[in-house]
C-alpha positions in Angstrom: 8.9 26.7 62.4 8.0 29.7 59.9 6.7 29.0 56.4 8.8 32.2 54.3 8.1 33.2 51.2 11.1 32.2 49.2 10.7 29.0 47.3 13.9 26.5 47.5 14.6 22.9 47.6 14.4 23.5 51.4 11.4 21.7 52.5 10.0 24.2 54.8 10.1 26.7 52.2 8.7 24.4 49.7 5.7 23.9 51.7 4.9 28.2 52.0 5.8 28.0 47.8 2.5 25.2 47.6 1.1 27.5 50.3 1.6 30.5 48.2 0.3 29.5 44.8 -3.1 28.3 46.7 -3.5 32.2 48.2 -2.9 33.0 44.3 -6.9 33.6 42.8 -6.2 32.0 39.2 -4.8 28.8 40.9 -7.5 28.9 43.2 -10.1 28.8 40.0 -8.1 26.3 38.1 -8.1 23.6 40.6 -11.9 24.3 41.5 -12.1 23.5 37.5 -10.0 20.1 37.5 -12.1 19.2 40.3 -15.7 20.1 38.8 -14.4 18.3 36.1 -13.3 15.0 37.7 -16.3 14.6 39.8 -18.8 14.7 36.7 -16.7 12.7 34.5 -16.9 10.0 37.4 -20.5 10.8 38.1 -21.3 10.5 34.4 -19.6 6.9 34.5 -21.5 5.8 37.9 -24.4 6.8 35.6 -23.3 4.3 32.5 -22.8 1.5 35.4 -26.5 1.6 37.3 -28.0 2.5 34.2 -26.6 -0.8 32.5 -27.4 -2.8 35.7 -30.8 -1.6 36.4 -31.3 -2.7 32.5 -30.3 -6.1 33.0 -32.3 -6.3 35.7 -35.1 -5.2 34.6 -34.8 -7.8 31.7 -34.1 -10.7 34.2 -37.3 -9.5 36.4 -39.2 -9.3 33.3 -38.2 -12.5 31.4 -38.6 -14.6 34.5 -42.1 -12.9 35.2 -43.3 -13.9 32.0 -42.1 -17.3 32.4 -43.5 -17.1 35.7 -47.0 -16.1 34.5 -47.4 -18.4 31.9 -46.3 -21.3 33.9 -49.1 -20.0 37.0 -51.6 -19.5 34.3 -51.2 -23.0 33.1 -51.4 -24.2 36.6 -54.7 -22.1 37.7 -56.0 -23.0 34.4 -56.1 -26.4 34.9 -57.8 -25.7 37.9 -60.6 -23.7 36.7 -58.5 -20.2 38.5 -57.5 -17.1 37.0 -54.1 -16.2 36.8 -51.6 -14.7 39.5 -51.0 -11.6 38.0 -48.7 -10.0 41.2 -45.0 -10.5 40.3 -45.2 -8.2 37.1 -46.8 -5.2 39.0 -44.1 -5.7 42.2 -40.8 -6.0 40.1 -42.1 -2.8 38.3 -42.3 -1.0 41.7 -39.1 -2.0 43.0 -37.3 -0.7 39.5 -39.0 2.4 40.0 -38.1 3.0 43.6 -34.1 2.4 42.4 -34.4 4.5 39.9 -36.1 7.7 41.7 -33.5 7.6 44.4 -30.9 7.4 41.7 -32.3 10.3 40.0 -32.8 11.8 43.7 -29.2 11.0 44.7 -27.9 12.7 41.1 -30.4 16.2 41.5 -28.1 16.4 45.0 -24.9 16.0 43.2 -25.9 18.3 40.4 -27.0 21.2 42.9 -24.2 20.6 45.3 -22.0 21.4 42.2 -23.3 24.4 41.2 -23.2 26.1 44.9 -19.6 24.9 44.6 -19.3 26.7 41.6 -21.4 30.1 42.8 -19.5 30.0 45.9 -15.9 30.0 44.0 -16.8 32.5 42.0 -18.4 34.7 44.4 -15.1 34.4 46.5 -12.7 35.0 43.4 -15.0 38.3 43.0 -14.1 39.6 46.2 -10.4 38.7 46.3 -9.9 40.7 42.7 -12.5 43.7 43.5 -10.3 44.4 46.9 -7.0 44.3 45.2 -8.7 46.3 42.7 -10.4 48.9 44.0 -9.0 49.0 47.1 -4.9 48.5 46.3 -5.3 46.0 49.0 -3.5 42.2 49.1 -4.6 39.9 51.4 -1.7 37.7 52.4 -2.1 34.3 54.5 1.3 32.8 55.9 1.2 29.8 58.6 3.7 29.1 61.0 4.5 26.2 63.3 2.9 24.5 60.3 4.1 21.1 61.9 4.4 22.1 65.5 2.4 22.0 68.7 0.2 24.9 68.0 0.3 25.4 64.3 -1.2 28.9 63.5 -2.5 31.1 59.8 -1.5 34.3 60.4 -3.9 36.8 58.1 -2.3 40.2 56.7 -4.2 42.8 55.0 -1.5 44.8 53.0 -2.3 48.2 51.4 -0.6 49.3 48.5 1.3 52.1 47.8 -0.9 55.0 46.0 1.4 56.2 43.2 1.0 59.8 41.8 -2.0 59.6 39.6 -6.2 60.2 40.1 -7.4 59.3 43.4 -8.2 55.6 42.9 -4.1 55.1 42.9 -4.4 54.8 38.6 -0.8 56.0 37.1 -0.6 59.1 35.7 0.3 59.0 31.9 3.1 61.5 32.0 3.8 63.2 28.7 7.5 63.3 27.5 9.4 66.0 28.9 10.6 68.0 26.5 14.2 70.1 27.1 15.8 73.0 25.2 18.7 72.3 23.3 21.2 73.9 20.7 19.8 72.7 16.8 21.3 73.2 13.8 19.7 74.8 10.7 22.3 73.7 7.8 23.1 75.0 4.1 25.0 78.5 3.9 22.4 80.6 3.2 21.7 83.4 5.9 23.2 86.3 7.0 23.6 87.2 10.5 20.4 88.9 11.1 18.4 86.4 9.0 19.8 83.9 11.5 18.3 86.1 14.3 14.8 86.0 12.6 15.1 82.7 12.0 15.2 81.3 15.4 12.6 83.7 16.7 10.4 81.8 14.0 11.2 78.6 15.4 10.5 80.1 18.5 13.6 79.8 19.9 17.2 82.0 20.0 20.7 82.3 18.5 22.6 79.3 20.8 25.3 81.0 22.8 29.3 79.3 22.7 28.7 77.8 26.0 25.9 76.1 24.9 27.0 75.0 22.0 29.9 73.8 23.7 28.1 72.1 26.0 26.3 70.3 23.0 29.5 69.5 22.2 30.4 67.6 25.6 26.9 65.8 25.3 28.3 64.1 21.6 26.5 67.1 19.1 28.6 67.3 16.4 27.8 69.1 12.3 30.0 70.3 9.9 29.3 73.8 9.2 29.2 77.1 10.3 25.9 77.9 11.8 25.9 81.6 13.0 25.5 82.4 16.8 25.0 84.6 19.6 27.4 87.6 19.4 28.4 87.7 15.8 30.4 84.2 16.2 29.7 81.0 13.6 30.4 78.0 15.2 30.2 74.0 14.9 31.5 70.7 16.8 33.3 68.1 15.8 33.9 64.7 17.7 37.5 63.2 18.1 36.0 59.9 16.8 34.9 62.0 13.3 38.5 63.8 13.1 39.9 60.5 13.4 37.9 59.0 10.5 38.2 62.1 8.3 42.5 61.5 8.9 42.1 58.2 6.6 40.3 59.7 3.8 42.4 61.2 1.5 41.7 65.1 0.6 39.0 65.1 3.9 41.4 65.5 6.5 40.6 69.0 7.3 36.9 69.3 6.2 35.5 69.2 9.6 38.0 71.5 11.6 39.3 69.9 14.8 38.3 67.8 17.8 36.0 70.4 20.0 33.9 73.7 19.0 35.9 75.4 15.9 35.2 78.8 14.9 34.5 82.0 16.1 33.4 86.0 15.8 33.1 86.8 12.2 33.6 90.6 11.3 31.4 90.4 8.2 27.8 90.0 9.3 26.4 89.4 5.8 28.5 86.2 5.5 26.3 83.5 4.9 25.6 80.6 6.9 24.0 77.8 8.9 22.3 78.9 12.0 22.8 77.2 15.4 19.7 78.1 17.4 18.7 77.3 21.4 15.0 76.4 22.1 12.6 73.3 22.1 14.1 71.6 18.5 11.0 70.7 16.2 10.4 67.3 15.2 11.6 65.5 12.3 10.3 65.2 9.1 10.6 62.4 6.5 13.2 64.4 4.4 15.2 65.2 7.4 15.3 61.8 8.6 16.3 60.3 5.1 19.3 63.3 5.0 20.3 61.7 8.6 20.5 58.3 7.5 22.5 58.9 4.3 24.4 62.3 5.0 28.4 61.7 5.8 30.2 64.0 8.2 32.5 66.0 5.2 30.8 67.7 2.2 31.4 65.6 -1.0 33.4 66.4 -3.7 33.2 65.9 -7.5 35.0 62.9 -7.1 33.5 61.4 -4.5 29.5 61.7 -6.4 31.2 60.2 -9.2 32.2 57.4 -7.1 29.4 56.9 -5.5 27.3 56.6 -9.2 29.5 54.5 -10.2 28.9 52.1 -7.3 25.2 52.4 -7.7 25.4 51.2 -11.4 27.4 47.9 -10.4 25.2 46.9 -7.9 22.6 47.3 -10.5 24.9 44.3 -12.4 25.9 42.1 -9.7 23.5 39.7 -10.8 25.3 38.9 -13.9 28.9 39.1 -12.6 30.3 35.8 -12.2 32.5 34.9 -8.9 35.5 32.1 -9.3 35.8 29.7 -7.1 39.2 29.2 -4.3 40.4 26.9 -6.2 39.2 23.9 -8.1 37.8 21.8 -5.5 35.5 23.8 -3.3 34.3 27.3 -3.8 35.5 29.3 -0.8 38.3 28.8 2.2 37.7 26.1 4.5 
């Protein structure tokens, strides 16, 4: 039999899951801890139970000695002897001798623990500085665990080096970053300012195919932006055509589904640039005119709407709501 890997209700891969959280160096520590633990929480209660003993004793030896004393010095007394004086000094030996090999037997205890500990920790050491350094696991699988001839078979497995520094560290990669078709809106450039333009952003007037292929990639902008070859061009998704259909007076603002426009005759017709390069990153203002900018131009109407709206939100706290009906205040 073969302990795997895989941990199941099976009970021969239960035993290699138990077997695998031992090879694991944080298990490893947190048991030697429980057990370090355990043994002087024990040891400190063996402590509490000779210390109490060797007290009563002590008393017993020293109460009866007295009595002991006094009786023999009333005896030898009568008879014109000194005292016998030598069962204070011999229970005081044999106390002492108890209570040395105590201590002797606890100073064993005490350094056998801290080797214990040393030795752990030295082994932890080596086990995290290998896989460390070295990209090395060590890997320890038995099999035949309940056989004849049960064997631990001992793998040293190196790791993969992945592109980086030579110690195997990942390189930090910086973000790729890709040319694309950008537009620059507002119409306010002629054809060659829209040349200049892009050069300054250090980039180039986008030709059609690129822009159509912004297109296919889900670009979209409502408005002329001039590009290569005298042509002003600008996308516009189905999903946007078929939004701008429902809104009354929109339904043509944005052109049609795919890349509208085309060469324009007049070069000094101003308007939006579409340029091809690396796009610049987004400012605060550009990223508040994304959030609230709508895919038509407004009208008249619509701003007046739309300040209008603002003002009643502005009430909503003193608009009152009626209820469904008399008994409860919304549909069940």
């Amino acid at each position: 039999m073969e302990v795997t890997t895989s941990s199941t209700v099976e009970p021969q891969n239960m035993y290699n899951y138990i077997n695998s959280l031992f090879m694991n160096p944080i298990i490893i520590g947190i048991f030697a801890l429980v057990f370090v633990l355990y043994f002087v929480f024990f040891l400190s209660l063996g402590k509490n139970n000779n210390s109490r003993i060797f007290n009563s004793n002590s008393n017993m030896s020293s109460s009866s000695g007295s009595s002991s004393n006094s009786l023999e010095e009333g005896i030898f007394s009568s008879i014109g002897l000194g005292s016998n004086s030598s069962s204070g000094p011999g229970t005081a030996s044999l106390s002492s001798t108890v209570t040395n090999k105590t201590s002797s037997s606890s100073s064993f205890i005490t350094n056998f623990l801290t080797v214990l500990i040393i030795v752990i920790f030295i082994i932890l050491l080596v086990i995290n500085g290998v896989q460390y350094y070295f990209g090395v696991d060590i890997v320890a699988k038995f099999k035949d665990l309940f056989g004849q001839n049960p064997q631990l078979d001992v793998k040293v497995v190196e790791k993969e080096k992945k592109e980086g520094d030579k110690k195997g560290f990942p390189r930090i990669r910086k973000p790729v970053l890709k040319e694309e078709v950008f537009n620059i809106p507002g119409n306010y450039f002629n054809y060659d300012d829209a040349k200049s333009l892009c050069q300054a952003q250090g980039a180039r007037l986008a030709t059609y195919s690129e822009v159509e292929d912004a297109y296919n990639s889900g670009a979209e902008w409502c408005n002329y932006g001039w590009s290569e070859g005298q042509m002003a061009l600008f996308p516009t998704q189905q999903t946007t055509y078929d939004g701008l259909q429902k809104i009354k007076g929109h339904e043509n603002d944005c052109g049609r589904p795919g890349v509208n426009g085309g060469y324009m005759a007049n070069p000094e017709i101003q308007y939006g640039v579409n340029c091809y390069g690396y796009k610049p990153k987004m400012t605060k203002e550009e990223e508040e005119l994304m959030n609230t900018s709508t895919p038509y131009p407004k009208t008249e109407k619509d701003l007046e709407m739309e300040r209008r709206v603002n003002y009643w939100k502005t009430k909503l706290d003193e608009i009152l709501v009626s209820p469904f009906n008399y008994t409860s205040w919304s549909r069940v």
